[in-house]
N, C-alpha and C positions, 0 to 999 in steps of 0.2 A: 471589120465591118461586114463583110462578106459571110464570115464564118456566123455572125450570128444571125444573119438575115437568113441560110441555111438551116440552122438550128429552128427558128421562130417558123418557120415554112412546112417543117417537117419534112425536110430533103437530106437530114441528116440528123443521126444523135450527138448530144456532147460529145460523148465518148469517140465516136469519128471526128469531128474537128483536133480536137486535144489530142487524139495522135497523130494527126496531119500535119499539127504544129510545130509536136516533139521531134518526130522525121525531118520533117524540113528544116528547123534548126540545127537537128542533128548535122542531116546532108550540108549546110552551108559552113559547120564548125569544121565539119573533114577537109570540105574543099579548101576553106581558107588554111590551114595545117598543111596541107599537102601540096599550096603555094610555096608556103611559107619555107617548106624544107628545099626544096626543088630549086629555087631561087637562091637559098645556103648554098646549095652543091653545085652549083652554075662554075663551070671549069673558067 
């Protein structure tokens, strides 16, 4: 909701949302992987 009330305001273009998105997504799919192994190799 946020990202389009930025978009409609002209505080940002699509093109900056959408890869704020994709980043962020990204960032949260590493972090969860790198729980995810960390937690396997728990001695």
């Amino acid at each position: 909701m946020v990202a389009l009330v930025r978009v409609q305001s002209g505080a940002h273009y699509p093109s900056d949302v959408a890869t704020g998105a994709v980043i962020g997504l990204a960032g949260a799919r590493l972090t969860r992987r790198a729980q995810r192994l960390i937690l396997r190799h728990r001695p």
